[in-house]
MARTI-330108 format. One record per residue (C-alpha): residue number from 1; x, y, z. Coordinates in pm, whole numbers. Layout:
<recs>
nr	X	Y	Z
NUM	X	Y	Z
...
</recs>
This chain:
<recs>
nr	X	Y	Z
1	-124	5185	13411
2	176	5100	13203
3	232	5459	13078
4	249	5604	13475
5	532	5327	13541
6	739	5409	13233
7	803	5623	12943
8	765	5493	12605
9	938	5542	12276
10	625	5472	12047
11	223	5365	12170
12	-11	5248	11919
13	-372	5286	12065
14	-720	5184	11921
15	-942	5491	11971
16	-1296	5303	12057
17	-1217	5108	12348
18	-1434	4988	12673
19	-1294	5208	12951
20	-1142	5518	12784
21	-1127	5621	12423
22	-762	5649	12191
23	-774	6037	12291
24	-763	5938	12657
25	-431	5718	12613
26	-286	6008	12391
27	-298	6273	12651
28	-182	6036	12875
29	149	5903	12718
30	165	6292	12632
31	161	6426	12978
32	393	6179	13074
33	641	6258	12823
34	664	6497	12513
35	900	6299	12330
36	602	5980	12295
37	503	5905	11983
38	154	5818	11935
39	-23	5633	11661
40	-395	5639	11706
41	-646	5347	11482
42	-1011	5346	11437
43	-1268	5228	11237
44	-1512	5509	11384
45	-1299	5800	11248
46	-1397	6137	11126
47	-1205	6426	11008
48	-1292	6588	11362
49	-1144	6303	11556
50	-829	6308	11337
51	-783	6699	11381
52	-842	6670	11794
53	-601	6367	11788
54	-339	6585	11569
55	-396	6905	11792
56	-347	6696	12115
57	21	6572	11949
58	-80	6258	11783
59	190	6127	11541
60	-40	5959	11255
61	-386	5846	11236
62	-486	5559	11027
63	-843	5424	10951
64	-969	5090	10920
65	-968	4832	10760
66	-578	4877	10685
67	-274	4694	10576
68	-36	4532	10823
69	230	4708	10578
70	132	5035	10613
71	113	5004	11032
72	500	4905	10988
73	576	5130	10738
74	464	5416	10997
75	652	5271	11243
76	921	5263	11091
77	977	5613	11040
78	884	5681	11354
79	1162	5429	11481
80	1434	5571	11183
81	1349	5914	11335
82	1477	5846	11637
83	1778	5634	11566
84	1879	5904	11298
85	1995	6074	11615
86	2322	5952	11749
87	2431	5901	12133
88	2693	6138	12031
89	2436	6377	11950
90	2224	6327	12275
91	2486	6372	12481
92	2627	6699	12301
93	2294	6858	12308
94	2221	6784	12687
95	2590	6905	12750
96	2654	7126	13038
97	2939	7370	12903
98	3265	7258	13028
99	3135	6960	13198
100	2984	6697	12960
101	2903	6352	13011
102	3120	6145	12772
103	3169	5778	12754
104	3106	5448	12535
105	2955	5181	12778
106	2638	5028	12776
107	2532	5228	13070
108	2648	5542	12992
109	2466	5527	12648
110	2163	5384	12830
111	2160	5672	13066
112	2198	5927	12801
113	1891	5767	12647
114	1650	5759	12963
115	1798	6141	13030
116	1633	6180	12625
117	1286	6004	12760
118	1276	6154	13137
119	1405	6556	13083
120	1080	6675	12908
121	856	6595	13208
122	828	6784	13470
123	817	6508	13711
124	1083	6425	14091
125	1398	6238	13978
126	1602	6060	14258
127	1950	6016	14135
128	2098	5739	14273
129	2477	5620	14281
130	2810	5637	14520
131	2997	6005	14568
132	3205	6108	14242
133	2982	5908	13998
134	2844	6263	13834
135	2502	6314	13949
136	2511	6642	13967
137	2624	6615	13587
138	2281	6379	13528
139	2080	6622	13702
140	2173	6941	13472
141	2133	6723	13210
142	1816	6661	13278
143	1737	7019	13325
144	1910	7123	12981
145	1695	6827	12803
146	1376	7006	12977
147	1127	7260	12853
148	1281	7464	13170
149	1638	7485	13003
150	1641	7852	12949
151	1503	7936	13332
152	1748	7905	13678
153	1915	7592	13790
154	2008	7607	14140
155	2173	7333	14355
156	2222	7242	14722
157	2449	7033	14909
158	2180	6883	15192
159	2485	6703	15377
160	2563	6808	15733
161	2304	7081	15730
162	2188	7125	16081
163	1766	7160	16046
164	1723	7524	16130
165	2026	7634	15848
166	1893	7383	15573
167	1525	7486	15601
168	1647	7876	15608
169	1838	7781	15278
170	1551	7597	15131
171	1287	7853	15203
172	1470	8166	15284
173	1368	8379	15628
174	1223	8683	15733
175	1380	8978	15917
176	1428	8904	16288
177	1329	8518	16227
178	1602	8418	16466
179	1930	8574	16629
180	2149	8712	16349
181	1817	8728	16036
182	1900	9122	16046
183	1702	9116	15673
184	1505	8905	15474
185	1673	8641	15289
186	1487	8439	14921
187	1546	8077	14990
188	1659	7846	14670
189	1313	7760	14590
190	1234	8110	14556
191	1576	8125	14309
192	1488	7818	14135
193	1102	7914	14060
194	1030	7839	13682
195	1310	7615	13696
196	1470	7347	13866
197	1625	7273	14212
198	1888	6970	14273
199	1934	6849	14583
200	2232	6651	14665
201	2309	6420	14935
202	1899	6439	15009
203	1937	6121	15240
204	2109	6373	15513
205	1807	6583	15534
206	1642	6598	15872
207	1327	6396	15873
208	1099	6765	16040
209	1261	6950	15676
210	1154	6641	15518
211	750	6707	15611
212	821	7034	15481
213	968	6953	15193
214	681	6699	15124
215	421	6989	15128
216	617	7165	14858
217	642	6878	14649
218	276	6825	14651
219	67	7185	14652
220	359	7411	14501
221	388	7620	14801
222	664	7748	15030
223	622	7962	15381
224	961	8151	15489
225	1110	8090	15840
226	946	8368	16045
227	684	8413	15782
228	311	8365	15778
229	288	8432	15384
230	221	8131	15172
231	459	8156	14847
232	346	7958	14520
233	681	7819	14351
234	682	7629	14046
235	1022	7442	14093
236	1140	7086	13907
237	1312	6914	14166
238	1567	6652	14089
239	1736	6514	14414
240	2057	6270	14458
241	2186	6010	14710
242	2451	5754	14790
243	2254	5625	15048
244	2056	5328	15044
245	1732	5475	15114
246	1516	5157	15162
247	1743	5092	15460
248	1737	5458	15566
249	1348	5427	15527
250	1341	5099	15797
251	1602	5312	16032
252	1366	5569	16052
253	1592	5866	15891
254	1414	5898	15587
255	995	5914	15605
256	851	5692	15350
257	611	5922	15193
258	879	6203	15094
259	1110	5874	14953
260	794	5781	14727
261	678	6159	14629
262	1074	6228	14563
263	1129	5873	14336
264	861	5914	14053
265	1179	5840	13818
266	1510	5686	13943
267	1830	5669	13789
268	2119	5478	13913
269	2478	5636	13840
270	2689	5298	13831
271	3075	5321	13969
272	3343	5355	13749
273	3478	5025	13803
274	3122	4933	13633
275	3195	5118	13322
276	3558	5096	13268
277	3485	5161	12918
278	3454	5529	12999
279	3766	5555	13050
280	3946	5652	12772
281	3658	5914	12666
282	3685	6032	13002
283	4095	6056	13018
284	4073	6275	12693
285	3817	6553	12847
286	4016	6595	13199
287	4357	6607	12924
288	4178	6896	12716
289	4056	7077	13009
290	4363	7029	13240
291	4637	7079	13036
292	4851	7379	12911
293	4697	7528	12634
294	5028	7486	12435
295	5028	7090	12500
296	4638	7046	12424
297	4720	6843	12079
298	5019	6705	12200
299	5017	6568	12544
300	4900	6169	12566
301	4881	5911	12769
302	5147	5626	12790
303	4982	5236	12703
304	5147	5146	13081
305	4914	5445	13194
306	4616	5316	13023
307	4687	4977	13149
308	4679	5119	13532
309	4394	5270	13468
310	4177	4995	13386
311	4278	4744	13582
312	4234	5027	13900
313	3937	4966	14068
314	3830	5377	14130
315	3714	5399	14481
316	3656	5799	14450
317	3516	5687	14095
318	3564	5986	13793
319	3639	6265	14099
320	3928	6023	14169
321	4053	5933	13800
322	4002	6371	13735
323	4206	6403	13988
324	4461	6178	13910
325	4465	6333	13566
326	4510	6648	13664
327	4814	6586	13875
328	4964	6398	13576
329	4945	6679	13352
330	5114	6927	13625
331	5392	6652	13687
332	5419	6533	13298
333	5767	6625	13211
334	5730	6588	12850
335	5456	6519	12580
336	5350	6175	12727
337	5236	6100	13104
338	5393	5802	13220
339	5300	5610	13513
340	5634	5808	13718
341	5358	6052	13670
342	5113	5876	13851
343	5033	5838	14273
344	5247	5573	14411
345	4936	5329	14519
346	4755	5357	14182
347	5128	5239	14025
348	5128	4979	14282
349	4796	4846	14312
350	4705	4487	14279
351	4347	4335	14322
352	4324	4105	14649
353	4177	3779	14641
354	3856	3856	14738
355	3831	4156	14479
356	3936	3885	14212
357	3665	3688	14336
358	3406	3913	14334
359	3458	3969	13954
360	3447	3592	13886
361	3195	3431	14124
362	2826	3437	13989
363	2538	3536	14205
364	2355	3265	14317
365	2001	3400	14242
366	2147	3441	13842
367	2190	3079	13790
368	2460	3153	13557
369	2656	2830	13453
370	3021	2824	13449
371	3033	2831	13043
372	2834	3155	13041
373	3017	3311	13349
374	3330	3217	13143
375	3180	3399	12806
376	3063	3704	12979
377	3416	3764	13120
378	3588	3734	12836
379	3355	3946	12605
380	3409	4225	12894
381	3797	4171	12859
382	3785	4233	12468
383	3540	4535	12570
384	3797	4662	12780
385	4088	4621	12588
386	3927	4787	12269
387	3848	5066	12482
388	4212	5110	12622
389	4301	5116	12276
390	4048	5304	12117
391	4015	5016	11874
392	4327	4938	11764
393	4254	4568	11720
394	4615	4506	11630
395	4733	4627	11966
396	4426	4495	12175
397	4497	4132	12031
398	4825	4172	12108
399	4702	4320	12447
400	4475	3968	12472
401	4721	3725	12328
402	4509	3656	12057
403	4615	3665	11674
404	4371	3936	11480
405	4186	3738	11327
406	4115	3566	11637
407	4002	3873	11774
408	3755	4008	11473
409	3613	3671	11508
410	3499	3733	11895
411	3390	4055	11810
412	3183	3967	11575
413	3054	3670	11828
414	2964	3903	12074
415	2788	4186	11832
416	3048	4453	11963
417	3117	4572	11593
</recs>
C-alpha cells in the first residue's frame, strides 16, 4: 500500500510473509520505479529464489540468521551510491539543452530529487504551480530522466482552446470532418506515441474533451474527429496547472475522475519569491544566454542590482526576472548592469504593510512561537544574503550587520555549511 502512494529510495523485504512473498514486494517497488533498491531476507532461501530475485532487479539477497552489521553495511552502499551523485549532477543530466533548471534552494534541490525518483515510471504527473514558475522545464525533465528520452516530446498549450479545435489537436481529424478538414490531419497523441505528451494549462480544458481524454488515459486508445477507427497510442502524459483544481473540481469545470486518473504523482513548482535563493544561479544562465557573445565573461551584475532583486517579490516569477535580465543586458552600457539598467517599478519597489506581514505572521494551525518564528526568519535572511553573494561571508556579514565571526557562528547553528 505504501509503495503505490510513494516512491522509495531503498525497501528491505522478508521473502516468507503471510499475504504475499519478498518476490511480490520486489516487482512491486520495481514497477513503481526503476531506480528502487531492493534488499530481499529469508531464512527459506535457495539458489533458485536468489537467481529469480536477482533477474527480477533485486539489489542483494542475504540469508538468515545474519548480522545486524552486515544489513547496514549493505545499506550503506546502497545509500553511498546514491549520494555519490551530486544535485549538480542530477540536474545536468536531466538538462534540457539551452534551458536547464539551475538553482540552490531547498526546493529546487528537492524537486530535482523527486524528478530522479518519478521520471523512470511511466505513470500521469500533474505539475502544479503559478504561470512562469518552469513547468514546462519540470515536465521535459521528467521526460529526459525517462526510459522514453530518446522518443518525441510534444507539448500543448490547453488554454483558450474552444472544444471542437482542442479535441482536433489532441486527436487529429479526418478528411471532410467539419467545414475547412480538406485532408486528414495526426493529432499530438498520434506525434507523441512512444513518448510523452505535456499538457499545459490542463485546468482550461472543456469538461466533454475531458471524458475523452479520460478514455485515453485508461485503455491507450484514441478515435480521430470524423473517424470510426480506434488508434492504440502509447503516450506518457505529464499535464500542468495554475489552477486550484480542488476548487475547479467543486465548480464543476474540472470532472473528478480525469483530476484523480491525471494526479498519480504531483509536483508543486513554488514561486520565486519562495526560493529567492535561485536567484543568483538563475541571473548567471539568462547573463550567458542573453548577452553579446563578446561580453559573456565580462558582463556582471552590480551588488545594488542583486539587492533589488531579492528583496523584489516576482509576480511573473523567473519569466519576469528573464525578462528583466534580458533588457538589462540590451540597456547595460558598460561591463556591469546597474539598477539605471533596470524597469523603473522594480528600482522603486517597496513591500506594503500587509506584504511585510505576511512574511512575519505565523499561521495559526503551525503553532509556531514567537522565538521560533524569530529563528526561522533570520536563518532565511543569512540564506538569502549568502546567496546574493555567492558566499562571500565577508560581504554578507557586512550585508547583515554582523561581524564574521558572528556570522560563521549562525551558519554553523543552522547546518547551512
Amino acid at each position: 500500500a505504501l509503495i503505490a502512494e510513494d516512491i522509495f529510495d531503498l525497501v528491505i523485504t522478508d521473502f516468507n510473509m503471510p499475504h504475499a512473498t519478498g518476490l511480490d514486494v520486489l516487482r512491486a517497488a520495481k514497477s513503481r520505479s526503476a531506480t528502487t533498491e531492493v534488499i530481499v531476507i529469508t531464512a527459506y532461501g535457495t539458489m533458485e529464489t536468489a537467481v529469480e530475485a536477482m533477474r527480477l532487479g533485486a539489489y542483494d539477497f542475504i540469508g538468515k540468521p545474519f548480522q545486524l552489521e552486515e544489513l547496514e553495511e549493505k545499506v550503506a552502499k546502497v545509500v553511498g551510491q546514491m549520494e555519490s551523485e551530486t544535485d549538480r549532477d542530477i540536474a545536468l543530466r536531466y538538462s534540457t539543452g539551452k534551458f536547464p533548471i539551475v538553482g540552490n534552494s531547498v526546493h529546487t534541490v528537492n524537486l530535482l530529487k523527486l524528478i530522479e525518483k518519478i521520471g523512470p515510471t511511466k505513470s500521469s504527473v500533474l505539475i502544479l504551480g503559478p504561470t512562469g514558475t518552469g513547468k514546462e522545464l519540470v515536465a521535459r525533465a521528467l521526460h529526459q530522466a525517462s526510459p522514453l528520452k530518446d522518443e518525441p516530446f510534444v507539448a500543448l498549450n490547453c488554454a483558450a482552446l474552444a472544444p471542437g479545435i482542442l479535441e482536433s489537436e489532441l486527436f487529429g481529424h479526418e478528411k471532410g470532418a467539419f467545414t475547412g478538414a480538406v485532408s486528414q490531419r495526426i493529432g499530438r497523441f498520434e506525434q507523441a506515441d512512444g513518448g510523452t505528451l505535456f499538457l499545459d494549462e490542463v485546468g482550461d480544458i472543456d469538461p466533454q474533451v475531458q471524458v475523452k481524454l479520460l478514455r485515453v488515459l485508461q485503455e491507450g486508445v484514441i478515435e480521430r474527429v470524423g473517424g470510426m477507427e480506434s488508434i492504440d497510442v502509447n503516450v506518457r502524459v505529464i499535464a500542468a496547472t495554475n489552477r486550484d483544481l480542488k476548487r475547479a473540481i467543486e465548480d464543476g469545470d474540472v470532472r473528478e475522475d480525469f483530476y484523480y486518473r491525471l494526479n498519480v504523482f504531483s509536483m508543486e513548482v513554488q514561486p520565486l519569491k519562495n526560493r529567492r535563493e535561485d536567484i543568483p544561479a538563475l541571473v548567471d544562465l539568462f547573463l550567458a544566454r542573453y548577452a553579446p557573445d563578446a561580453d559573456q565573461e565580462t558582463l556582471r551584475i552590480d551588488d545594488d542590482v542583486y539587492e533589488i532583486f531579492m528583496r523584489y517579490p516576482w509576480p511573473g516569477n523567473v519569466r519576469e526576472l528573464e525578462n528583466v535580465v534580458e533588457r538589462a543586458t540590451v540597456l547595460a552600457s558598460g561591463p556591469i548592469i546597474r539598477k539605471e539598467d533596470l524597469p523603473p517599478d522594480l528600482v522603486h519597489y517597496r513591500p506594503s504593510a500587509e506584504e511585510v506581514l505576511e512574511e512575519l505572521v505565523v499561521d495559526s494551525e503551525t503553532g509556531k512561537k514567537l522565538a521560533e518564528t524569530t529563528t526561522d526568519l533570520e536563518k532565511k535572511l543569512i540564506e538569502e544574503a549568502l546567496a546574493r553573494f555567492r558566499w562571500n561571508k565577508t560581504k554578507a556579514a557586512d550585508h547583515l550587520g554582523l561581524k564574521r565571526t558572528t556570522l560563521q557562528y549562525k551558519i554553523k547553528k543552522y547546518g547551512l555549511e
